[in-house]
N, C-alpha and C positions, 0 to 999 in steps of 0.2 A: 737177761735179755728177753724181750717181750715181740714178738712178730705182728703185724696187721697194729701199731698201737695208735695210729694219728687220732683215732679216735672211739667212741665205743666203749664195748671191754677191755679191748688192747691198753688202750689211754688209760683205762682204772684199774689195771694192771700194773701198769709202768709205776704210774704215780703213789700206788699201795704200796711196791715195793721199795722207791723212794721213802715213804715216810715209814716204814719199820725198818731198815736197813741201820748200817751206822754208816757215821761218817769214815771214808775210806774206800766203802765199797761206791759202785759203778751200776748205773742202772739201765742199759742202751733199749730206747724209746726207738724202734723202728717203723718204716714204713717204704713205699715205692716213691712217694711223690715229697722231691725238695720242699714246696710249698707248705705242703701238708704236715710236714715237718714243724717246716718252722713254725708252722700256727701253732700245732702243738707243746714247743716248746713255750712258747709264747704265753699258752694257757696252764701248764704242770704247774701244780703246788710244791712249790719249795720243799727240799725233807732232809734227813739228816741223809742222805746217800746221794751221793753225783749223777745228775741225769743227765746224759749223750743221747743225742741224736746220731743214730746212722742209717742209711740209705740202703733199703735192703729189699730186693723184689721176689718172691720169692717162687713166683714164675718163671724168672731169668735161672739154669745153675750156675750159668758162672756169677751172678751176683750173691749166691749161696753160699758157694765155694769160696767166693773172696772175701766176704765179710766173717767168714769162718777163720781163715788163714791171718787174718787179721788179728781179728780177737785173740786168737791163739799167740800170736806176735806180741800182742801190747800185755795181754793177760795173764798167758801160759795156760788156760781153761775158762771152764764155765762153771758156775754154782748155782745155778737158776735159769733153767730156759721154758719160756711160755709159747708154744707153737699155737698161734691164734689170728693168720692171715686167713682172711675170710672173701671169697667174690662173691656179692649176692644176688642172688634172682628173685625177678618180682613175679607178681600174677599173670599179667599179659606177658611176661616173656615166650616166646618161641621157642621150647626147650632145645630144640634139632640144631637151635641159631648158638643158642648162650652154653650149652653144656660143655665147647671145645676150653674155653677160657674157663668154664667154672670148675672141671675134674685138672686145669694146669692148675690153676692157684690154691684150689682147695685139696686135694690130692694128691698129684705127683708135687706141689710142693709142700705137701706135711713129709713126703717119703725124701725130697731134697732135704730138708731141716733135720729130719733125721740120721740121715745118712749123714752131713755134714757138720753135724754139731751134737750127736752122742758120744762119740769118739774124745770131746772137749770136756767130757762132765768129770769134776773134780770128784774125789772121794768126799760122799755126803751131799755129790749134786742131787738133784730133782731136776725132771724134765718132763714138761704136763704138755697134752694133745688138747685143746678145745675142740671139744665133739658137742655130743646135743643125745639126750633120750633117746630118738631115734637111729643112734647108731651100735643098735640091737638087731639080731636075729631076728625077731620075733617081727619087725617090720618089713621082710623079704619073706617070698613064699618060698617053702620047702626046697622045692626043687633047686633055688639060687644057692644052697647055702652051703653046699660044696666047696663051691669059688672062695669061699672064706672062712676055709679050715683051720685048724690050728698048725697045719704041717705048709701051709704056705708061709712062702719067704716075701721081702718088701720088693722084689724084682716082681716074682707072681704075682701080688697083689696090683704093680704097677699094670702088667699085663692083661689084670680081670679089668681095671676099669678105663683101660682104654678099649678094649673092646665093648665093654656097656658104652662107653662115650659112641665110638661108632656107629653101633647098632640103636640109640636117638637118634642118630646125624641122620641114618637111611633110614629112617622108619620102623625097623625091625624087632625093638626094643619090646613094645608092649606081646610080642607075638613071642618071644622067649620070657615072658611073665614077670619082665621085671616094670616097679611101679612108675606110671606117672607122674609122681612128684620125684623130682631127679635128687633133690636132698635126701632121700634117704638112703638110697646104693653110696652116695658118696660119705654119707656120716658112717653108714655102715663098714668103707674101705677105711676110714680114717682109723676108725678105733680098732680094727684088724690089723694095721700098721702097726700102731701100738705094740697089742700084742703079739705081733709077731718079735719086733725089738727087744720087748721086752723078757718072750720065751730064748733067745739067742744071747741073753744079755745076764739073766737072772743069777745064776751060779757064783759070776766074777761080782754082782751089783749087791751081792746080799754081805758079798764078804767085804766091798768097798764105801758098804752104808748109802750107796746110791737106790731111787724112788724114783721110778717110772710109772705116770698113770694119762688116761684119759679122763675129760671132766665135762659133764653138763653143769653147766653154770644155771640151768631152769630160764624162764621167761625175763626176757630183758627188754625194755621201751628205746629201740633203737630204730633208724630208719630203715634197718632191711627187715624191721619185723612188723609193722605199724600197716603196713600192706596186707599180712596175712592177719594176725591177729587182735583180740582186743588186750588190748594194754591196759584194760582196769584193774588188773593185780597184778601187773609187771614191775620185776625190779628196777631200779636205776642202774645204770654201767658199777656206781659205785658200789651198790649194794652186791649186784652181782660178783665180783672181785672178793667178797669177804672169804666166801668159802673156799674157793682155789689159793687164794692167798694164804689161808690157814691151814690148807694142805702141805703146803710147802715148807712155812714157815715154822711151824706145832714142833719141837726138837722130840716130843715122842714119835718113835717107830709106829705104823701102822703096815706091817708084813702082808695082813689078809687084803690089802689095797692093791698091792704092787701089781702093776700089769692090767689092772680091772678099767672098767669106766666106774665113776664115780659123779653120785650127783648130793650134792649137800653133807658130805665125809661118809655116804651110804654105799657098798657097792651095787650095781647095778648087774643084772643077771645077764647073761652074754648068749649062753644056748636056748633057743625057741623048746627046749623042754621042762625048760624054769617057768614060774609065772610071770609075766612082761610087768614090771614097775613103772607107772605112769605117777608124774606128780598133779597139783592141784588143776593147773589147768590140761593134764594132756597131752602137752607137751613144750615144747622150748623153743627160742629164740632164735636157735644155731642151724 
């Protein structure tokens, strides 16, 4: 299952996993909007594996919660989930205005999806967070980086970044030293998410053959990115999808992954006392 897929990464997600699948398996194409859907469907390339459309918001829980319950119904599990609903913000956005809607869809519902469909992962699932470079340490000053220790839980976490949301809303943000660009506390919570899941997780996932990671996919020519940067060495959706897809699909174990973010099958260093990994242009997409 692929979240955020009408189009995008989501879409070259869905559609990859479609065409390396076999035939029998199931590939649900999600998103929030019916229409958006159907276009979608409309445009997926054919592949040896069933591609479903379902309806899934991932700001609503209870549309989490039931498209979980579901799956779980038709399926009995999951062997593949790509968490990749994304709400974008542009340059003139108003952060104070857009951040309530952008930490629901982009944050507390990577913590919905988690919550809701870890619990689904079949022995030898994978279950991948789409993050971005910057959701590193190394992009928060010192002082923030408490809020996103290793001994916090997905409640905690939920808890840190409604109160950054907040404290944009009233202004007070920049005066507790957290950044102007609101993507980065929130890529930073996403891939904390991660790892917190996956430190709660690890013990029972190692002995079940289950892979939990976060991923930069790197720079991708999309329209929430065209706004901020230049896209003259930007992937295509498709191009981008190769490496998370071969994350998943590669039937070698990669152990030293588990839990990390990961960008191009590299891990990516988490603590601001590593040196910060930037790739060619600096940064990503996401």
């Amino acid at each position: 299952m692929v979240t955020g897929a009408t189009q995008g990464l989501g879409f070259a997600l869905a559609e990859g996993l479609a065409a390396r699948l076999e035939p029998g398996d199931t590939v649900y194409l999600t998103g929030r909007s019916s229409e958006r859907l159907a276009d979608a469907m409309s445009a997926v390339a054919a592949g040896p594996a069933e591609i479903r459309t379902e309806l899934l918001d991932v700001g609503d829980a209870g549309s989490v919660n039931h498209v979980a319950s579901e799956i779980a119904r038709r399926h009995g599990g999951v062997d593949i989930l790509f968490s990749n609903a994304y709400h974008r913000v542009q340059p003139g956005d108003d952060p104070a205005i857009v951040v309530s809607e952008y930490v629901n869809v982009n944050n507390l519902g990577t913590t919905r999806v988690l919550r809701a469909f870890a619990p689904l992962l079949r022995d030898g699932g994978r279950l991948i967070v789409v993050a971005s470079t910057m959701g590193t340490l190394h992009y928060l000053a010192p002082v923030l980086h408490g809020y996103f220790s290793d001994a916090c839980s997905l409640d905690d976490l939920d808890r840190v970044v409604c109160g950054w949301r907040d404290a944009v809303r009233d202004g007070s943000a920049l005066a507790g030293a957290w950044p102007a660009f609101i993507n980065i506390p929130s890529k930073v919570a996403q891939v904390a998410a991660l790892r917190s899941l996956a430190r709660e997780r690890r013990s029972d996932d190692e002995r079940r053959g289950i892979f939990l990671a976060a991923v930069c996919p790197g720079m991708i020519d999309t329209a929430a990115s065209r706004a901020w940067y230049d896209m003259s060495r930007a992937q295509t959706p498709a191009q981008a999808a190769c490496a998370p897809l071969g994350l998943v699909l590669d039937p070698a174990s990669r152990p030293e992954l588990y839990g990390e973010l990961v960008r191009f099958g590299e891990r990516l260093p988490w603590s601001a006392s590593e040196p910060a990994a930037l790739g060619p242009t600096g940064r990503s997409s996401r």
